[in-house]
C-alpha positions, 0 to 999 in steps of 0.5 A: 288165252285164245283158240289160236293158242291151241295146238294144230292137233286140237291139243291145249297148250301147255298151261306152264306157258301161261305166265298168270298161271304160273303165278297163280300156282306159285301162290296156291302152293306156297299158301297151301304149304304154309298153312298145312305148316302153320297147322302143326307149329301152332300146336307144337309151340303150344306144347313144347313152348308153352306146355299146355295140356292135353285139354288146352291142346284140343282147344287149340285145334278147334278154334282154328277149325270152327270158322270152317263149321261157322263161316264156310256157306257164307264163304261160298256165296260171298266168293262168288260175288268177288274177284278171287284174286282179290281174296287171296292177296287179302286172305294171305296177307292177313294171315302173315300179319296175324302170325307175326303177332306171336313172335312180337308178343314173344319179344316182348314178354306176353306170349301165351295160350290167350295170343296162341288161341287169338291167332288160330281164329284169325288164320282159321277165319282168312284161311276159310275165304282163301280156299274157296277163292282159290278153287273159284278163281282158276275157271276166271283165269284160265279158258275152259279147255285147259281147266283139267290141266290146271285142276290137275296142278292146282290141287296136286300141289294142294294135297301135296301141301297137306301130307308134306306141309305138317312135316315141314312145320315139325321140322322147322320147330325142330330146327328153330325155336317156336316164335321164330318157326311160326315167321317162317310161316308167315314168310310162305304167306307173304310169298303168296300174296305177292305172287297173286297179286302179280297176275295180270290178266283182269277178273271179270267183277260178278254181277253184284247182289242184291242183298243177305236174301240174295245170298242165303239164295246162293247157298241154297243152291249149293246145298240143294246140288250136293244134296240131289246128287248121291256121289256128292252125298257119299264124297261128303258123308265119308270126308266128315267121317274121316275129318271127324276122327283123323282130327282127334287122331291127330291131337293125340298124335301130336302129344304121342310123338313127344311125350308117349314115345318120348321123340325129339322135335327132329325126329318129330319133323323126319317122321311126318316128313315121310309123308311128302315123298309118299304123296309123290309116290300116290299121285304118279300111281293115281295117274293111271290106276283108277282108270285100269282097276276102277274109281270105286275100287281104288277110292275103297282099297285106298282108304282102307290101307291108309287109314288101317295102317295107323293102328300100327302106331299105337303099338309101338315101344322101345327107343326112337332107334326102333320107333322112328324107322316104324314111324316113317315106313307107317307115314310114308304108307299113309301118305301114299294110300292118302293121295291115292284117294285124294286124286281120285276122289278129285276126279269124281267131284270134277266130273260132276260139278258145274262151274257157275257154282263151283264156290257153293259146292266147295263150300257146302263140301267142306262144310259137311267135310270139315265142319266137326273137326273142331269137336273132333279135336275137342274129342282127342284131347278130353280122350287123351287127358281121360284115357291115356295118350296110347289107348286113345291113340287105338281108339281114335286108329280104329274109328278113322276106318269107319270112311273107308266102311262107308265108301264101301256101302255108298254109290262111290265103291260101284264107281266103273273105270269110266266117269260121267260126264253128268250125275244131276240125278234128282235135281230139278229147275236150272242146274238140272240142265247145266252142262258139267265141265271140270273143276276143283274139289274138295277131297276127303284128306 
């Protein structure tokens, strides 16, 4: 990865070219669709398999979500002092391992709610460390001139993974039983691992530590840089606000589908699956739109359609003839809208962002992003078990709009077509004066 790789015309090569790359890809994106799966196997083995309940369910959710609350900081300083590469194959690797423990204890006999909950703490935990490395790991790879192409790849695969992942997941409990869907999990891990670990290029060693002082330093720094910027502010307030309420949204959700509505695990699966060829959709309409109407418009309008067009769901009645086609055309929509507002909001963080603390401010993001999904999944399932699953399903429908309203009161909505190269507005000492390249975000989906 050289200068004399470029173009004649100054262009940088494609980065598809790049062998280390492609494995690098491979990996983030089977990894990434493996987890968005493992995130609604787990429930829905939980729920079919094992028959828990409303409570046991929020339960369930949360425990795999309280590291990102718990671990997330130290995650971001720790990243940084380590080769990425190196966290990713053990982060991987762990979490195949961890998820093989659930079809064993089923052939065994002992499977249950205490195995289920163990799991989803450690796949929580190691999958904390792999998605700050992995978003630490391409501007060690890759030469500074082509971090926007792989930014571009690494994260569209990403929010790809995240809208068409929980489809997958229902299909395969749809297909399969729960044990043997949950080692298809396991499988996209194990794929990923090894792809990582195929990379040939050597990551430089950061320089060490020196010791816990050093570290609580490091996160400092990261939440000083997100505090001191106002975009940065707004992009974490409105993704918590959205994480909060689409994490108790979704533990309704899960219930809804097959006990409200009364769906099988394949229409379960062809109902979230609509999501994915939304998620195509959104991202070549993401491409150019920003640049033409706005960021703040498109970011705020985004937002308001994806999330509003969830209050349809809980209006709905009859058989799955009249609900499945409403529930994919309500899927399709938010899935569209949703990665319309994750490439954006990816645009704007990568513009602002430098690059020597990229594992801080990711981390600090998704610290304040998806640090009380755990109390929000808690939250969706004492609602669904007090209130009834429909009532709380509106509930949780209208107070998912509430990102969106905040987007449209924060600096993110006077967002122009144009985005600057450095928003370090109010920061003082060192950062204030680091040149801003792009680099992986942390969107609000």
């Amino acid at each position: 990865m050289k200068a004399a790789d470029s173009s004649r015309a100054g262009t940088p090569p494609s980065l598809w070219r790049d062998a280390d790359f492609r494995r690098l890809w491979v990996g983030q994106t089977t990894s990434q669709l493996g987890a968005q799966a493992t995130q609604v196997i787990l429930p829905l083995v939980a729920v079919m398999s094992l028959n828990a309940g409303s409570g046991q369910l929020g339960a369930l959710r949360a425990v795999e979500q309280a590291p990102i609350l718990l671990l997330s900081l130290f995650a971001g300083a720790w990243v940084d002092r380590r080769r990425a590469r190196t966290v990713m194959v053990l982060a991987d690797g762990g979490r195949a391992l961890a998820l093989a423990v659930i079809p064993a204890a089923f052939l065994l006999g002992f499977l249950g709610l205490p195995v289920l909950f163990l799991v989803a703490l450690l796949v929580g935990v190691l999958s904390v460390f792999f998605d700050v490395a992995y978003q630490a790991s391409l501007v060690r790879l890759v030469d500074r001139d082509r971090l926007l192409q792989g930014n571009s790849a690494l994260e569209g695969s990403r929010s790809a993974a995240q809208i068409g992942g929980p489809a997958l997941g229902g299909t395969l409990v749809s297909v399969f039983s729960g044990p043997v869907a949950v080692v298809t999990g396991a499988f996209f891990f194990v794929l990923s691992s090894v792809s990582i670990w195929r990379i040939r290029r050597r990551e430089p060693v950061p320089p060490p530590g020196d010791g816990r002082a050093r570290i609580w330093r490091q996160i400092h720094e990261g939440l000083r840089f997100v505090a001191g910027n106002a975009s940065l502010r707004a992009v974490g307030v409105a993704s918590a606000l959205f994480q909060f309420w689409f994490a108790a949204l979704m533990t309704v959700y899960l219930l809804y589908l097959p006990r409200g509505l009364h769906l099988s695990g394949t229409a379960i699966g062809l109902a979230l699956a609509a999501m994915g060829p939304g998620a195509v959709v959104g991202s070549l309409v993401a491409a150019r739109l920003p640049e033409r109407l706005g960021y703040g418009k498109v970011l705020v309008s985004s937002a308001v359609i994806a999330d509003g067009v969830m209050l349809c769901v809980p209006a709905l009645h009859g058989s799955a003839a009249v609900t499945l086609p409403v529930l994919i055309g309500v899927n399709f929509a938010f899935g569209t809208f949703g990665q319309l507002v994750n490439v954006t909001m990816m645009a704007v963080r990568q513009a602002i962002t430098p690059v020597r603390i990229q594992g801080r401010v990711v981390a600090t993001i998704n610290f304040a992003g998806m640090g009380l999904t755990p109390v929000g999944s808690l939250l969706g399932g004492f609602l669904a078990g007090h209130w009834g699953l429909r009532t709380s399903l509106l509930v949780t429908a209208v107070a998912l709009s509430l990102s969106p309203l905040f987007m449209a009161f924060s600096p993110l909505a006077r967002l122009g077509r144009h985005l600057p190269c450095e928003q370090l507005t109010g920061l003082t000492g060192p950062l204030s004066s680091t040149r801003t390249v792009p680099e992986p975000s942390v969107t609000r989906r």
